[in-house]
Structures are given as structure tokens and as C-alpha cells.
C-alpha positions as CSV (number, residue, x, y, z in Angstrom):
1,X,120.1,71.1,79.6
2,X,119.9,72.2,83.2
3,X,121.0,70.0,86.3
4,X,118.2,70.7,88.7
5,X,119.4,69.2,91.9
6,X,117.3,66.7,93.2
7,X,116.2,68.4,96.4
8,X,114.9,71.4,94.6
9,X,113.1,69.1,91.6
10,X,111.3,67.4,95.3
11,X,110.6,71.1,96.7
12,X,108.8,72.1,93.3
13,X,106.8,68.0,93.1
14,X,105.5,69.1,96.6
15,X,104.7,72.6,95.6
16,X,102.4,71.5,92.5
17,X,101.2,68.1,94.5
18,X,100.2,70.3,97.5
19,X,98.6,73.2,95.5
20,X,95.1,72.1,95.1
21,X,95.0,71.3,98.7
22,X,96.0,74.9,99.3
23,X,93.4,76.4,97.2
24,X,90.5,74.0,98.5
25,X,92.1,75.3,102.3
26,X,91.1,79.2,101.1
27,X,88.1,78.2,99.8
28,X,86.9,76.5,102.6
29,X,88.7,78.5,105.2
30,X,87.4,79.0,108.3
31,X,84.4,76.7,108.1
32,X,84.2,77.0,111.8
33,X,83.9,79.8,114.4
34,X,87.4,81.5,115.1
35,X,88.6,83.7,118.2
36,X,90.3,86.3,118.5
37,X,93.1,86.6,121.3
38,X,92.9,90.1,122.6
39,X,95.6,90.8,125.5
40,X,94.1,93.5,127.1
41,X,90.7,94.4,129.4
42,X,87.5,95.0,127.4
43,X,86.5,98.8,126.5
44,X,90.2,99.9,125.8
45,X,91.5,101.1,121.8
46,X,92.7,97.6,121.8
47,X,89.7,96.3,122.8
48,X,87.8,98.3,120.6
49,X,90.1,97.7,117.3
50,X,89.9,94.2,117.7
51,X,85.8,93.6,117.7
52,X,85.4,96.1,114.8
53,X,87.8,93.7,113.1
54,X,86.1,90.5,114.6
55,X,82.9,92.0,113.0
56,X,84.0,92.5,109.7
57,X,86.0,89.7,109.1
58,X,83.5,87.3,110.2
59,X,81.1,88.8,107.4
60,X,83.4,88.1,105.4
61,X,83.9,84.6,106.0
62,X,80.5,84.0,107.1
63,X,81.4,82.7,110.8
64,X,81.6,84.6,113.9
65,X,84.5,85.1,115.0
66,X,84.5,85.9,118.4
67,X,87.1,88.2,120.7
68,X,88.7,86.6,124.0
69,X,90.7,88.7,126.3
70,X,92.9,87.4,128.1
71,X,95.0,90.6,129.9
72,X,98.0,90.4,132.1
73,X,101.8,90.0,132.1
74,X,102.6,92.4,129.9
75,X,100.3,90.7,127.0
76,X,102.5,87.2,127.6
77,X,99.4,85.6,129.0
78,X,97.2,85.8,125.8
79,X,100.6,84.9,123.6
80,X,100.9,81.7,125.3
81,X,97.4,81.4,125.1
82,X,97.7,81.5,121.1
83,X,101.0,79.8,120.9
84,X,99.6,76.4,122.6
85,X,96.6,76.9,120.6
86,X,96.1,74.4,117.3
87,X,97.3,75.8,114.3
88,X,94.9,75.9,112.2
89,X,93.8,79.4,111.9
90,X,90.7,79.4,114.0
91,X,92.8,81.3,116.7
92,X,94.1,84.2,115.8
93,X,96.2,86.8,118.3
94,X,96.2,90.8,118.2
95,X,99.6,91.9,119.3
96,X,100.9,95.3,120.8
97,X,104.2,96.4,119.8
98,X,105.7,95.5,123.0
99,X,104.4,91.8,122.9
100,X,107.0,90.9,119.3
101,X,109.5,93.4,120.3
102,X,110.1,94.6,123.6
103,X,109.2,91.7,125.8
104,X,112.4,89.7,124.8
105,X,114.6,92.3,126.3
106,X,112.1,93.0,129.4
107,X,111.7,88.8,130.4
108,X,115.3,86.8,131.4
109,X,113.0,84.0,130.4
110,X,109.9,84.9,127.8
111,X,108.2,81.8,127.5
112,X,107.3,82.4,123.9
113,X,110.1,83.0,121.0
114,X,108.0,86.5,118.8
115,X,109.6,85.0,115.5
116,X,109.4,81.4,115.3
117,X,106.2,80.5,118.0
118,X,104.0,82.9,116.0
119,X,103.1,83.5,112.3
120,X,103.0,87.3,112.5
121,X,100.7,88.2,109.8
122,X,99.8,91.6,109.6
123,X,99.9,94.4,110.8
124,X,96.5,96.3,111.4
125,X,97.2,99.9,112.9
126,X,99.4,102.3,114.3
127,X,99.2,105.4,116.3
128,X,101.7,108.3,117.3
129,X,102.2,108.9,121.0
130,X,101.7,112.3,122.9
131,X,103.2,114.6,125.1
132,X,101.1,116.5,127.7
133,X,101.5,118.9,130.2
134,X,98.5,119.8,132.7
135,X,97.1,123.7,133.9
136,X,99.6,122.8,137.1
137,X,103.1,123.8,135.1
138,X,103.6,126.8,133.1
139,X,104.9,124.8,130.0
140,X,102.1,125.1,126.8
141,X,104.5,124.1,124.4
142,X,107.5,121.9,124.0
143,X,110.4,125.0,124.4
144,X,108.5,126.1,127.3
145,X,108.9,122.6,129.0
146,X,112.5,122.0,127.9
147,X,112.9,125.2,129.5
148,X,111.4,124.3,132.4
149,X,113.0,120.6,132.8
150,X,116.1,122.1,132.7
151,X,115.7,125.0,135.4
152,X,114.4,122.6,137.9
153,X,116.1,118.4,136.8
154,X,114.4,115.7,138.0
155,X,111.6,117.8,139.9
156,X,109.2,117.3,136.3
157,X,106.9,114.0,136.8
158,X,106.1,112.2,133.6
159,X,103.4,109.4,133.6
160,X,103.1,106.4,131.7
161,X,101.0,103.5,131.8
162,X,103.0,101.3,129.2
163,X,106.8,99.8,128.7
164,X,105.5,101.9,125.2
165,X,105.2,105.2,126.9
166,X,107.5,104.8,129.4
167,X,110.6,104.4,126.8
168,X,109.0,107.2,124.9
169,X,109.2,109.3,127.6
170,X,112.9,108.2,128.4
171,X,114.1,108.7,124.4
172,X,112.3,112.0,125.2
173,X,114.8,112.9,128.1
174,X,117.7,112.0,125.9
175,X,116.9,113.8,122.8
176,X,115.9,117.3,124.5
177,X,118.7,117.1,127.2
178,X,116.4,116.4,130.0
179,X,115.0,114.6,133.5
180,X,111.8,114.2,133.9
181,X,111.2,111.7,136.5
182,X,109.3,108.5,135.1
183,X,106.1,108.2,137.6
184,X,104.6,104.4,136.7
185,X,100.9,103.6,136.2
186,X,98.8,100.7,135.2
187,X,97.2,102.0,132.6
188,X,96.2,105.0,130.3
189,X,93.3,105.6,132.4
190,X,95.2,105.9,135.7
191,X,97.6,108.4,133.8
192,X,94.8,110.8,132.7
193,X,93.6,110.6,136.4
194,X,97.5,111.9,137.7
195,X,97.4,114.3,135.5
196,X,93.7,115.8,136.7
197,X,94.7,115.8,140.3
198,X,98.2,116.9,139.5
199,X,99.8,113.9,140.7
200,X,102.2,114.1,137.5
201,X,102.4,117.5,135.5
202,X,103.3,115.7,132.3
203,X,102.6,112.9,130.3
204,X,103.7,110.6,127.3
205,X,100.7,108.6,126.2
206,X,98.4,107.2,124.0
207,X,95.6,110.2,121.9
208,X,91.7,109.0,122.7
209,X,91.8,109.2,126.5
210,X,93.0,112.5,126.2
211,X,91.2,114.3,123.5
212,X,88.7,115.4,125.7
213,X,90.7,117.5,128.2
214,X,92.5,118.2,125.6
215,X,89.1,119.9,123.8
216,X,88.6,121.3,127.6
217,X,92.3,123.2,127.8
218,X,93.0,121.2,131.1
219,X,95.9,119.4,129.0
220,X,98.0,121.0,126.7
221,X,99.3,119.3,123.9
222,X,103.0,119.6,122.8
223,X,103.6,117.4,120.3
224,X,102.8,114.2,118.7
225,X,105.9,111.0,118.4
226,X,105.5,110.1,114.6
227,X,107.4,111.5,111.5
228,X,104.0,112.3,110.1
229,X,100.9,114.6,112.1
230,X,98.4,112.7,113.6
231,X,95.1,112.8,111.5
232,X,93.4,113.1,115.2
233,X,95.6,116.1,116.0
234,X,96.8,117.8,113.1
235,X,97.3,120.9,114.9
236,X,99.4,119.4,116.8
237,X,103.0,119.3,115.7
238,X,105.7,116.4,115.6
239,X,108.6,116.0,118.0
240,X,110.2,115.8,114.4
241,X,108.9,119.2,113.0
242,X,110.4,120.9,116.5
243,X,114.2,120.3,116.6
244,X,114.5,116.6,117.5
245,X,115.5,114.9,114.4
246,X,114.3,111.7,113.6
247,X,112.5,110.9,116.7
248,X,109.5,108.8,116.2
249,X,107.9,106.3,118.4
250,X,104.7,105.0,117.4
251,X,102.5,101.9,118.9
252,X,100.6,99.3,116.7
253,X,98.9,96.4,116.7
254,X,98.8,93.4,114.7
255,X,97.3,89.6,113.5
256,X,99.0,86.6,114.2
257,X,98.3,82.6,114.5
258,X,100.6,80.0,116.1
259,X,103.6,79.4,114.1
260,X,102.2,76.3,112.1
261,X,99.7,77.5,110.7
262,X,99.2,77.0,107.2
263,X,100.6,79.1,104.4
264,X,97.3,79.6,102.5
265,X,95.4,79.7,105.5
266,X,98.0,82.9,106.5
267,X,97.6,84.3,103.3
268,X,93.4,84.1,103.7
269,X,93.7,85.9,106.3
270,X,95.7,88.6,105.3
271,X,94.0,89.5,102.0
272,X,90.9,89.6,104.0
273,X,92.5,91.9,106.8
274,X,94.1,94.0,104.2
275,X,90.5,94.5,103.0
276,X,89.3,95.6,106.3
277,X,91.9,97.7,107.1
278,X,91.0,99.3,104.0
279,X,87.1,100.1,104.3
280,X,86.5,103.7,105.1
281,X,84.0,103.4,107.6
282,X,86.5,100.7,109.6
283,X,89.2,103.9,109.1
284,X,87.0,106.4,110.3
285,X,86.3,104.6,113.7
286,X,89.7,103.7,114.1
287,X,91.0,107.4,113.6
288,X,88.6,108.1,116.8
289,X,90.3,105.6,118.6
290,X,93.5,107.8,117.8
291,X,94.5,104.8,115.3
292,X,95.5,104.8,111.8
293,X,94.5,101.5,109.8
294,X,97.8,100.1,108.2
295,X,97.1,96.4,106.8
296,X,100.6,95.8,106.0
297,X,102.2,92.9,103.6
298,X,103.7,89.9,105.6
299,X,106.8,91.0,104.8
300,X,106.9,94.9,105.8
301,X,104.7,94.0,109.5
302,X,108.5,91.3,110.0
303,X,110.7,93.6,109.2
304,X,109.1,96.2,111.8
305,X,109.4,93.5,114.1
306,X,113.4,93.4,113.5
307,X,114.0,96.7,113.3
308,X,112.6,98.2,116.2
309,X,113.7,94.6,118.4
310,X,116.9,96.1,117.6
311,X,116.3,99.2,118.2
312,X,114.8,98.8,121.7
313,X,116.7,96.3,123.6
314,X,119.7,98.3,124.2
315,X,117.7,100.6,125.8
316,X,116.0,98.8,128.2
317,X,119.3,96.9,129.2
318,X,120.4,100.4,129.5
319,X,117.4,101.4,131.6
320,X,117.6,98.1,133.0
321,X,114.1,97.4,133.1
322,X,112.8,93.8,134.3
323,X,109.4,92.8,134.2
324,X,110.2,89.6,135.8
């Protein structure tokens, strides 16, 4: 006979007393209207990614489910707005890269904890970054502009409009040998405009706002940050494919609820995520957007969430970037 220990023979009493309740909490879950915490303006990719998801998973559970933004402070404002929130699954919070991995290293004192304050559930989609030069610089591909940056040091403005973008841009520098001088912005749509009036002749940033003047030839693009092409530019090559080895940066956004929330209510709403993230006309308005729909496991969306913490912090200590 086995000698269970009588902690563990407890853990697996609670387990089978408490598994009805979970299933009846599926079943019946949400029962109410839900929002959705969106940390950014209305009319932006992440705007737009989370009310196509809003839409669909409300049909699914057959209650609206309704998208707040709440922009500002580097997306801290609408993670303390879902952190303080009850846990009970009718808030849920659509986090950037930046907000689970970045903001610890950029904030002496982040008043939320990306690990243990938020269940982190899924995450929904991902996109490559890319670099741009404008008609004002004779660089049209990447070897023309490494060229370039290295004739003339420091005299090469990039843009960004994210902490995203801007470390891009900086692991850029490093891996080709470079200085292009980092030019801040508040946004994508500030970036596009330095590049059209030749504020900035290059860029690092996000694919939809540019796609156009891409189409037009005012912007040349040089190559995408991913391993992979980008199904919206598939011409386009990687940083990867061109000599620099291993470089990828890509952004995402996920789902998350406060930290208490419960187990089966979690796992509710990632099989029904999942499913979205998997309906080809959700895909096919995403990859517009410049997104690629990921639905990832629980387990892969935390694990991106360690590895690229990791990866990051040094750099902005480095850098020494504060945001506060």
C-alpha cells in the first residue's frame, strides 16, 4: 500500500469536492456583461484587435462584452485598472508586450507585479516590426543604409513611437555596427508624419500605418524583425534572411484577468479565445492590421513573458531608460 501524505490526500478531497462547482462556473460563465480593458486610444491595431475579439467572444457567450480604453503611462493605467478590478472574469485586460515585460525594468516602482497581480491567459497576436527609410536618403535596402550609417555616425535619425520600436531600433544599431540617432515620438502616427516631412529619414515600426506609402514608393522597406516573413509583406525580407543572425523582435498582445480569478473561469476563456483566434475571417482582418492571430496555451503565452523579461531588462538598464 501507498503512504499518501495527508496534505496531498486534502489537495485531491478539494479537487473532486470543488469539481462540480468548476464545471457549473463554465457552464454558466459569464452570465453578465464583461469589459474589456484596452490600454490604448480608440482607432489604433490595438484598438481594432480588441473589438473584433469583444465581438466574437460575446457571441459566443451570449453577452456583450464591451471594450474600455483606458490609455496612458505606458499601458500601467489600464493594468491597474484590471488588477483592482473583482476577479471574477467579467474584466478582462489586453496587454502589449511592453506592459508583462518591459515595464518592470522601465518603472523603479511599477505599481503592478506582470506575474502574480494578473492571470495572463493567452496570447492573441503578434506582429514583426519594420525598418523604413524615406525618398530623403539614398538607402533602398538594408546594405545601402548600413553603408550609409557608417559613412556619416550618428547623423541617421530613426523614429519610434514605442519602448517596442525604440529597443528595436537600438538592437538594430548593435547588430549591424551602427548609430542611428533614436528621434522619440508619441505614437506610430506621429512617426509616419516625420518620416513624410523628412523630420527622420528612417524608421523602426509597426506594418499597417505604413503600407500605404509603402504601396506609394515614398517609404522603402528594408526588412521585417521576425524569424519568419511577414504574411502582409512577404516581399519583404527578414533582418534574419540578411546577415544578422537571430535577430527577431516581434510585438503581441494578449488576455488577462486579475490574478484571482478562477481556474475554470481562465480556462473558459481561453478555449473560447483559442477559437477566435482561429476563425479565418477573424485572421484575415487581423493580417490587415499587420497582425498574425496566435491563441497560445497558458503555458507557452508565460513562458514568452520570462524569456523576453529576461531578455530586455539588461538592455534598458544598459540604455538606461526611465519612464518614471
Amino acid at each position: 500500500m501507498i503512504d499518501v501524505p495527508w496534505f496531498d490526500r486534502r489537495r485531491a478531497l478539494l479537487a473532486l469536492a470543488a469539481a462540480p462547482f468548476l464545471a457549473r462556473a463554465q457552464q454558466t460563465y459569464p452570465g453578465k456583461p464583461v469589459r474589456l480593458i484596452v490600454p490604448f486610444p480608440a482607432g489604433g491595431p490595438a484598438d481594432v484587435l480588441g473589438r473584433v475579439v469583444a465581438q466574437k467572444l460575446g457571441e459566443r457567450w451570449g453577452q456583450q462584452v464591451i471594450v474600455e480604453n483606458k490609455p496612458g503611462g505606458s499601458t500601467v493605467i489600464g493594468a491597474m485598472e484590471a488588477v483592482r478590478a473583482p476577479a471574477d472574469g467579467l474584466t478582462l485586460f489586453m496587454p502589449i508586450d511592453s506592459t508583462l515585460t518591459m515595464n518592470p525594468a522601465l518603472f523603479s516602482k511599477l505599481p503592478y507585479q506582470p506575474l502574480t497581480d494578473l492571470a495572463n491567459i493567452t496570447m492573441l497576436a503578434t506582429q514583426s516590426l519594420v525598418v523604413l527609410t524615406n525618398d530623403r536618403i539614398q538607402a533602398k535596402s538594408l546594405t545601402e543604409l548600413i553603408k550609409l550609417a557608417k559613412a556619416q555616425p550618428g547623423q541617421i535619425n530613426y523614429g519610434s513611437g514605442t519602448i517596442s520600436t525604440q529597443l528595436a531600433g537600438e538592437m538594430l544599431n548593435r547588430a549591424a555596427d551602427i548609430k542611428l540617432a533614436y528621434v522619440p515620438y508619441k505614437g506610430s502616427a506621429d512617426v509616419v508624419k516625420g518620416m513624410l516631412s523628412g523630420e527622420i529619414q528612417t524608421s523602426v515600426d509597426g506594418i499597417a500605418p505604413n503600407v500605404p506609402h509603402i504601396r506609394s514608393g515614398r517609404f522603402h522597406a528594408l526588412a521585417t524583425t521576425g524569424l519568419e516573413r511577414s504574411p502582409a509583406l512577404p516581399d519583404v525580407p527578414t533582418l534574419h534572411e540578411l546577415g544578422l543572425r537571430n535577430f527577431e523582435v516581434r510585438v503581441w498582445l494578449g488576455l488577462s484577468a486579475p490574478a484571482a480569478t478562477p481556474v475554470a473561469i481562465q480556462k473558459k476563456i481561453l478555449a473560447d479565445a483559442q477559437a477566435v483566434m482561429a476563425m479565418p475571417d477573424v485572421r484575415e482582418k487581423l493580417l490587415v492590421l499587420g497582425l498574425e492571430a496566435v491563441g497560445s496555451s497558458q503555458e507557452q503565452f508565460l513562458e514568452t513573458i520570462r524569456v523576453e523579461t529576461a531578455r530586455y531588462a539588461p538592455l534598458i538598464k544598459e540604455l538606461g531608460i526611465r519612464l518614471d
